[in-house]
C-alpha positions, -999 to +999 in steps of 0.1 A: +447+293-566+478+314-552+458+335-533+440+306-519+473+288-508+483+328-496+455+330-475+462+294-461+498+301-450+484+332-430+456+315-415+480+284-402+508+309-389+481+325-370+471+292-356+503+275-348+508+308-330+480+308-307+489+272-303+523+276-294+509+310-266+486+280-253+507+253-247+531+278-235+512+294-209+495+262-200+530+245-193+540+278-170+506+279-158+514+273-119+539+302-123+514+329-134+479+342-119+450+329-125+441+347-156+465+323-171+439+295-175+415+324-193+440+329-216+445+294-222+411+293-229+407+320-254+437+309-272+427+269-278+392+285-290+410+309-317+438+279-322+404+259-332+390+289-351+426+291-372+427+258-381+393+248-390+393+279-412+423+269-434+409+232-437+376+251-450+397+265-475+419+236-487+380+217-489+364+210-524+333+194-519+302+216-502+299+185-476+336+194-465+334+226-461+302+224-438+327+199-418+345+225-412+323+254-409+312+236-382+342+227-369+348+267-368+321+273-350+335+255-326+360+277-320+348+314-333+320+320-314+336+314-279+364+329-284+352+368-284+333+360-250+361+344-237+388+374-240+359+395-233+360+377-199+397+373-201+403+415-198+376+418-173+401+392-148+426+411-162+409+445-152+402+430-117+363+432-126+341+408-111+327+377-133+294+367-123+281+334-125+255+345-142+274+367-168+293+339-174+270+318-187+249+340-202+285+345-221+290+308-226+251+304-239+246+327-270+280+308-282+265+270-281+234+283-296+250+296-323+272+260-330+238+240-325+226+265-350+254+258-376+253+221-370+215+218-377+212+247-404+201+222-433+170+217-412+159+255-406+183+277-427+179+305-393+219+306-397+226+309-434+190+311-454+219+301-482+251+280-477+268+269-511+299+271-539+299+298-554+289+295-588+315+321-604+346+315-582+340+276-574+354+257-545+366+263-514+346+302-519+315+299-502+283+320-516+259+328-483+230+346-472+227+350-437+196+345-418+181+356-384+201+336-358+235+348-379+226+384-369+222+379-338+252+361-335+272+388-357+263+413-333+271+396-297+307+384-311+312+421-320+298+437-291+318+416-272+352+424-288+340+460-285+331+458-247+367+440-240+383+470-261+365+502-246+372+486-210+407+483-219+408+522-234+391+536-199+420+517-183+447+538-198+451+568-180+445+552-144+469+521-154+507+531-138+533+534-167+551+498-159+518+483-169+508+502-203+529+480-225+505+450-214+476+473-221+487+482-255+494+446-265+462+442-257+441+471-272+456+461-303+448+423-299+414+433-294+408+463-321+427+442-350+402+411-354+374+440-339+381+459-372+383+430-393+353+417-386+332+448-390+349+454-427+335+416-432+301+422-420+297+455-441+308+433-472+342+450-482+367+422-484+373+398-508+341+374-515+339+339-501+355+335-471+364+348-431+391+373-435+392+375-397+419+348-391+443+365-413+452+389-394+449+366-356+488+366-359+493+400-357+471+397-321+493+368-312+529+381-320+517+413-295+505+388-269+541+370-276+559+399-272+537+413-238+544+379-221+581+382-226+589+420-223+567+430-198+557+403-179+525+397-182+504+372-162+532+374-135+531+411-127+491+427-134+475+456-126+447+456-101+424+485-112+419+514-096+379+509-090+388+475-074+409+490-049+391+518-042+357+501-036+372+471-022+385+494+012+360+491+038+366+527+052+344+552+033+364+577+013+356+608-003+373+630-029+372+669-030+390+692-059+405+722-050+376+740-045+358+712-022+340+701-047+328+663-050+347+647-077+349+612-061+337+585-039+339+547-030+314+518-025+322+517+013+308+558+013+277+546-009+267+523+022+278+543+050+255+574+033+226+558+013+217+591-002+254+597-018+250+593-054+266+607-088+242+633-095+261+651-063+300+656-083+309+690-082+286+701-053+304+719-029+309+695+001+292+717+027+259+714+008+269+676+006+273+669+043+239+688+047+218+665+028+235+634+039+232+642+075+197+658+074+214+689+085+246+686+106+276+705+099+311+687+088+330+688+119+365+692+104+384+722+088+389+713+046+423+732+046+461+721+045+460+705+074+457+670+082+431+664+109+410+636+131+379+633+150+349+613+161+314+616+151+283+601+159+252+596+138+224+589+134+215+575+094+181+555+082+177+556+125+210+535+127+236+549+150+270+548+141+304+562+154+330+572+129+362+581+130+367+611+104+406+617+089+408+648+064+444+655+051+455+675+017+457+658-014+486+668-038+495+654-074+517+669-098+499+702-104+461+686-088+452+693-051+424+682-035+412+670-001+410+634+009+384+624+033+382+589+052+354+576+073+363+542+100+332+531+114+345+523+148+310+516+166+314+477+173+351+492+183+331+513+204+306+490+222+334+468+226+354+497+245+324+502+264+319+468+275+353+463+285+358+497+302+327+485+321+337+450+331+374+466+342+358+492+361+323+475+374+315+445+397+301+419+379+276+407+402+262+436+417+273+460+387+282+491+409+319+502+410+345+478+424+376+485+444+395+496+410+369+522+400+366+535+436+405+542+443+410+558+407+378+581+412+390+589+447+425+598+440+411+625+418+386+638+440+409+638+475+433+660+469+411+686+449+388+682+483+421+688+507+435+714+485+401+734+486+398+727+523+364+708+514+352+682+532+357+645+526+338+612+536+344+575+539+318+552+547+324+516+550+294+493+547+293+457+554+269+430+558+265+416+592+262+376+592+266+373+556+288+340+563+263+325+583+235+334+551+263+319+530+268+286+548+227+281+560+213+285+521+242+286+496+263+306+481+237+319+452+216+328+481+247+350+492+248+364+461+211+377+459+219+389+491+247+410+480+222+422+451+193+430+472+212+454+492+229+472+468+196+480+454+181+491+485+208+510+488+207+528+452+170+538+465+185+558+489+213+573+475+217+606+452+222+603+419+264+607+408+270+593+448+302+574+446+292+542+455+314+508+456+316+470+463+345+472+481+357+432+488+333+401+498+301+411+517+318+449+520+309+481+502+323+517+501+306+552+499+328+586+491+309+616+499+319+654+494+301+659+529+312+666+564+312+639+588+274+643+603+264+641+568+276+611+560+265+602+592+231+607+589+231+588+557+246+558+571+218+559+596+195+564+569+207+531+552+210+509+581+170+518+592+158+514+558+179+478+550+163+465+581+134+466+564+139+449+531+142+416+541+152+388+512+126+368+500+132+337+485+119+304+474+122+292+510+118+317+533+124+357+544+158+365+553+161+392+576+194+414+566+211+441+585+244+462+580+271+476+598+286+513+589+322+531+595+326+565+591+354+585+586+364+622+577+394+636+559+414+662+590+422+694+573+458+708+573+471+675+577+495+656+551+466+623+555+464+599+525+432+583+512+447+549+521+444+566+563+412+576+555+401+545+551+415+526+579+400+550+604+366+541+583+373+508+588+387+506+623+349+522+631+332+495+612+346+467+636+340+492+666+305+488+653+306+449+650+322+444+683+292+466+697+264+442+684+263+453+647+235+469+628+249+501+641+269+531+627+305+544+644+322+578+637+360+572+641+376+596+668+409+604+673+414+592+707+389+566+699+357+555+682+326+571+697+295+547+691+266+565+683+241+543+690+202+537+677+177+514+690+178+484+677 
């Protein structure tokens, strides 16, 4: 009977323990993570578990200590799956919903099971006194469901302590206190409960909550000395496969020894079976061939790649830099996928640079193109050509049918001029109905080309819903003197000073600028 009130007194200290870590971290609750409420959890269930076990014992009837088997049962049983799930938060491992109650399931089976075993025995094929030792010692035989339910609860307890073991090396030292605390709450009731299952403690009853105090002083003392619950480590795999850049690891020898989820997607045929592969041959087979476009050495390095993977273009920017640890070296490789950055850059480089309506060059693009190309054509001596273009009566086509029917306008002469042009010809809207051309050409060239255009935009007359709409243009032309200090701003006034001579001489006609003064060169009209 001493060892019976023994065994009592161990069991209750381990449950007023877990009680007292419960209501403790439930009252601080708001001050912790969110793995606080898991261990609140787990420690009500084995608070449950405690109890219920030392009431068994104190029974004397076989009716009572069914009472409080079952009570136990509602404690034992969830609590392995709940610290099981309790270190994975802890870990930083994803819980899924389904894990979760696939966790949660097995556990109310097995209380149904306990609570209804007088009417199929799949629990305990034999629940009662034993005859030799008497009251509260219990004399069982299991049955199927009590296998079944021996081996999740341990599996579970053995999951939760290899996941915590794997942690070790990659956990920084602040955190390995907390670890500890908890390798050992996890391997004390593991190894207690195995010894019970392979029948070498004492007869009759669950040795397991004996030695829950142990588990709860260490959780005690990891709360208070190294803050747990306030300070955590993430883990290293949730970092490294939570970055959305794709990152590869090299030894020494630039060798695979490492890479992350982000890689996995951005190169569908990176897999496992490639560690230790020298990264050359790597590159090959994920890019059908290619070769890695940066130097693996001591330096740090960047550039841009595109391709082409499972016919999906992408753009990537590529950073390689040394890797040194203690006495390990490596080489660190990052991939950004930059293509929507791209397109966008794109887009916006062509709406800054582009006319929206007729989507040739506007003024910007023309006097940032041209202030590259004039002085390389006046320091060469090369000739240089303005041609100003404009619309003749485009106000009156404005205020007769509307301002969209302006706008086709403006559209259906640009691309009658495009027809006409070379390809690479610098060609601009230049302000309202008025358009540009720059041409590395002598002045009868350019000439001769503004003729070309005014013959041919006669015509292509607009049609449109209501009628044909006769267009013609005006042209000024202009060439850059040679030996002379002229700017590309000069240029174009003379250009344009030969485009109004034009106008005032009954449009749909093109002027050369002259020094002493605009000669028409006249066409039938």
């Amino acid at each position: 009977m001493l060892t019976v009130h023994a065994f009592i007194t161990v069991i209750c200290t381990s449950g007023v323990l877990n009680l007292y870590l419960c209501l403790y971290v439930f009252v601080k609750r708001y001050n912790y993570t969110n793995i606080a409420n898991f261990f609140v959890l787990y420690s009500a269930f084995i608070t449950i578990y405690c109890f219920a076990s030392a009431f068994c014992l104190m029974a004397t009837t076989l009716e009572q200590i069914k009472f409080w088997t079952i009570i136990e049962y509602i404690g034992m049983p969830f609590s392995p799956p709940l610290g099981l799930m309790f270190i994975m938060h802890y870990l930083g491992m994803k819980i899924t919903r389904k894990l979760g109650i696939f966790l949660i399931t097995i556990p109310s089976i097995s209380l149904l099971m306990v609570a209804t075993n007088d009417l199929h025995h799949l629990h305990y094929r034999v629940f009662e006194i034993d005859p030799a030792l008497g009251a509260p010692y219990i004399h069982q035989e299991i049955g199927i469901w009590y296998m079944f339910h021996g081996v999740f609860t341990f599996a579970c307890m053995f999951v939760a302590f290899l996941l915590l073991l794997s942690h070790w090396k990659e956990t920084a030292k602040i955190y390995r206190l907390q670890i500890f605390s908890l390798i050992c709450g996890q391997f004390f009731p593991m190894l207690t409960a195995f010894i019970y299952l392979l029948g070498y403690t004492p007869p009759g009853f669950d040795p397991v909550p004996m030695v829950l105090w142990l588990s709860s002083l260490l959780y005690l003392w990891s709360i208070s000395s190294s803050r747990m619950f306030t300070l955590m480590p993430i883990a290293k795999d949730t970092i490294f496969n939570s970055i959305k850049d794709g990152v590869i690891v090299l030894d020494e020898s630039y060798r695979l020894i490492e890479f992350n989820q982000a890689c996995k997607s951005m190169f569908p045929k990176m897999n496992k079976l490639l560690f230790g592969m020298d990264f050359e041959k790597i590159w090959f087979i994920l890019t059908s061939g290619d070769t890695f476009p940066l130097k693996l050495d001591n330096s740090e390095s960047t550039c841009e790649i595109e391709l082409a993977i499972d016919h999906s273009k992408h753009i990537y920017q590529v950073r390689a830099s040394s890797l040194h640890h203690a006495n390990i070296k490596g080489v660190l490789i990052i991939f950004t996928d930059i293509t929507e950055l791209k397109r966008l850059q794109v887009k916006l480089e062509h709406l800054a640079y582009h006319d929206e309506l007729t989507q040739i060059y506007n003024r910007r693009a023309f006097f940032e193109k041209c202030e590259k190309e004039f002085p390389l054509a006046k320091e060469g001596s090369l000739p240089f050509t303005i041609i100003l273009m404009d619309i003749d009566h485009f106000k009156r086509v404005n205020d007769t049918y509307g301002h969209h029917i302006g706008d086709q306008l403006l559209k259906h002469v640009v691309r009658a001029c495009q027809t006409q042009l070379k390809e690479g010809t610098l060609f601009a809207r230049y302000g309202g109905e008025e358009f540009v051309l720059a041409l590395k050409g002598t002045v009868s060239e350019a000439e001769s080309l503004a003729n070309q255009l005014c013959r041919y935009i006669e015509t292509q007359a607009l049609s449109t819903a209501a009628e044909v709409i006769s267009v013609t243009i005006s042209c000024g032309v202009s060439e850059a003197i040679i030996g002379i200090g002229e700017t590309l701003y000069q240029l174009l006034h003379k250009a344009d000073e030969a485009l109004y001579s034009a106008k005032r001489a009954g449009r749909n006609q093109v002027h050369v600028y002259k020094e002493s003064a605009p000669t028409i060169l006249e066409r039938p009209i």
